[in-house]
N, C-alpha and C positions, 0 to 999 in steps of 0.2 A: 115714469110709470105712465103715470097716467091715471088719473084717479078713478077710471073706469073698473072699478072692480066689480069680478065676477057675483051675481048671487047663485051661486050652486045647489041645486038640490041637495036635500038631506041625504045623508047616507041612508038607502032602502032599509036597513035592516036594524038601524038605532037612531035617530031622533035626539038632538042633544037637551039632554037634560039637565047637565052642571047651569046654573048660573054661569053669564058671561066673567061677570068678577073671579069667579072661583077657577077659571080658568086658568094654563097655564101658557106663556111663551117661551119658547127655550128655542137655540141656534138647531138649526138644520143642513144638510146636505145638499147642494145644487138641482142632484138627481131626484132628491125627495119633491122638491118643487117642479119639477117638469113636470110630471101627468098637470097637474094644477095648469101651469100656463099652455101648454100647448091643446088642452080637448076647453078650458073655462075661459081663458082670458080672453078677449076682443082681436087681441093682435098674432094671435096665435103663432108665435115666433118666441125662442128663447133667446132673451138676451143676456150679455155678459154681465156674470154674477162672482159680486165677489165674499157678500153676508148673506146667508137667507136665516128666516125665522119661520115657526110652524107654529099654528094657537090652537092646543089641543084640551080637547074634552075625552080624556083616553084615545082616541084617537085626532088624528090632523083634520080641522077643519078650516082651515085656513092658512095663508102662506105670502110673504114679503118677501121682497128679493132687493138687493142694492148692489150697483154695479158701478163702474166707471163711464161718466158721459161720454156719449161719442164726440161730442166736439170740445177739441181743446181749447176753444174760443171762450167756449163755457167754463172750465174752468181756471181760463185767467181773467175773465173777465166778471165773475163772481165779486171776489175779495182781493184782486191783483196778483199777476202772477208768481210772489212770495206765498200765496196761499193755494198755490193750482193741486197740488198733489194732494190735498185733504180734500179734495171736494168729493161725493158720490152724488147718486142719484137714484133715486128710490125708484125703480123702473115696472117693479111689476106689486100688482096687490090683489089676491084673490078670497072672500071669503066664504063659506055657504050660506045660503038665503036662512034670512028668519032669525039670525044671529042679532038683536038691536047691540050697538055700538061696537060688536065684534072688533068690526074695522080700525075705529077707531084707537079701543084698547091694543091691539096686533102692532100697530104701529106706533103709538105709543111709548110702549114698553120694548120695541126692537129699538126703538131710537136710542135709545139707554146702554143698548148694550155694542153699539158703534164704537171705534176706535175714538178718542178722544185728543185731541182736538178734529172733529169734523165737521164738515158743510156739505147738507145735502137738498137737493134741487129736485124736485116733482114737477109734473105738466098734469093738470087738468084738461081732457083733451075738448076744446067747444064744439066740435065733429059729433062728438057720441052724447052733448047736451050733459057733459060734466061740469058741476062747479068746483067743485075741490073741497065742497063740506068737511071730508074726513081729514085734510089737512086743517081747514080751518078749528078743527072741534082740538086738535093738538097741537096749538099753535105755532106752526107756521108761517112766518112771514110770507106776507101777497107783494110779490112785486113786477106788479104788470102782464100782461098781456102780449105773446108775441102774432106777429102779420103776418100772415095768410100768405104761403107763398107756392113756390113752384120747386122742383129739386131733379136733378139728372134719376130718374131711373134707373138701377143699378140689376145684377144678373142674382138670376134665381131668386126676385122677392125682393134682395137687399137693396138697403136705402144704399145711396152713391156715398155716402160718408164711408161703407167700407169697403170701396172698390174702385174702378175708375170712372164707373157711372155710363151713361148713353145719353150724350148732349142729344140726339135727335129727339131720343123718348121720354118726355119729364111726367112728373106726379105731383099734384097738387098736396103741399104739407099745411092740412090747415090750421087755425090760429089755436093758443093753447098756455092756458091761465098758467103763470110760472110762481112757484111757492118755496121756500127755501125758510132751510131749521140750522141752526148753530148746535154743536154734540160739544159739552165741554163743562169745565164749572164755571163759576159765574164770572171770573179773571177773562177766559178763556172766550166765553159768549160774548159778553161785551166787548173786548178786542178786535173780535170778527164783524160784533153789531156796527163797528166804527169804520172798517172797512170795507162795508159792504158797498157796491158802488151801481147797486139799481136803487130808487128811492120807490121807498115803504110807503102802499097807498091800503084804503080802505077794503076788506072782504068783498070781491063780487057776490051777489045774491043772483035766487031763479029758480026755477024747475031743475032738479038735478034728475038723470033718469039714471037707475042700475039697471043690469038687460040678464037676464035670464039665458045660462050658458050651457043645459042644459041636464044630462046626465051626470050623478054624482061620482067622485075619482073614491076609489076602490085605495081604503087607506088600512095600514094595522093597527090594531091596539098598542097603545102604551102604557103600561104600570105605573102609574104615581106610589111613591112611597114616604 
């Protein structure tokens, strides 16, 4: 992801007024999440999604997405490659402004509804002055920090992970708090807790900033019954 989530303006014409608790999370549609990442999100690209979730107050005011990492690196080197094919990565997270713990709850309660046995891996990005609060507030494990680097340039936008890249033209990939949650029961967590093979350090703390993404997405009502 990116803990960068959007604060979206309210929807013009209703104002939420459930309580956050009262809210509900239920799975969503890949397409239902698109308006959401490509006009709110920072990175304004849609990536490969394989769970989405939507946190509605009769209608969607928010939206999670989990996809497959792009680097396989990443998922053998998580929990060793007997564990590669459980891993996701919670890649996008978008909610509306003015929501207190919105995020938090949204994510939360998706993690729940993850396949089981899973490992999923978030980036707080230090670029956009993310700390990863909203992982920290759902505990996620902190494990480290990655370096600041540089990456081939890839065609049309794409990062070189999925293509063949342009060694002349590279892009600065900067550094980006790495956090990761165990989906499973308690057998299942600790197992994974044991084979995790980044070592567990203390929450970064800071100025976290959300950024204001501008115009609200144009959502329908849904019926609770």
């Amino acid at each position: 992801h990116r803990e960068g989530y959007a604060d979206a303006k309210p929807h013009p014409r209703a104002t939420c007024s459930t309580e956050v608790w009262e809210m509900k999370v239920i799975p969503i549609k890949p397409f239902e999440a698109e308006p959401w990442i490509l006009q709110k999100h920072y990175a304004k690209r849609m990536p490969q999604i394989i769970h989405a979730f939507g946190l509605y107050d009769t209608r969607l005011v928010g939206i999670v997405t989990y996809g497959l990492p792009a680097s396989p690196f990443l998922c053998m080197g998580v929990c060793g490659p007997e564990n590669k094919d459980i891993v996701l990565e919670l890649n996008r997270l978008c909610v509306e402004d003015g929501l207190k713990n919105a995020a938090s709850m949204l994510v939360g309660q998706s993690l729940q509804m993850l396949p089981k046995p899973s490992i999923v891996v978030s980036y707080a990005d230090t670029a956009m002055n993310h700390v990863g609060y909203v992982y920290q507030a759902t505990n996620f494990l902190f494990t480290g920090t990655t370096k600041e680097r540089t990456d081939m340039a890839g065609e049309n936008g794409k990062h070189s992970r999925h293509n063949f890249g342009d060694s002349e033209n590279r892009i600065n990939r900067s550094s980006k708090h790495r956090y990761i949650y165990f989906v499973g029961d308690r057998k299942q967590k600790q197992n994974l807790k044991n084979q995790l093979r980044y070592e567990v350090q203390p929450y970064p703390k800071g100025e976290s900033e959300k950024y204001n993404a501008g115009q609200s997405v144009q959502t329908q009502d849904l019926l609770f019954i």
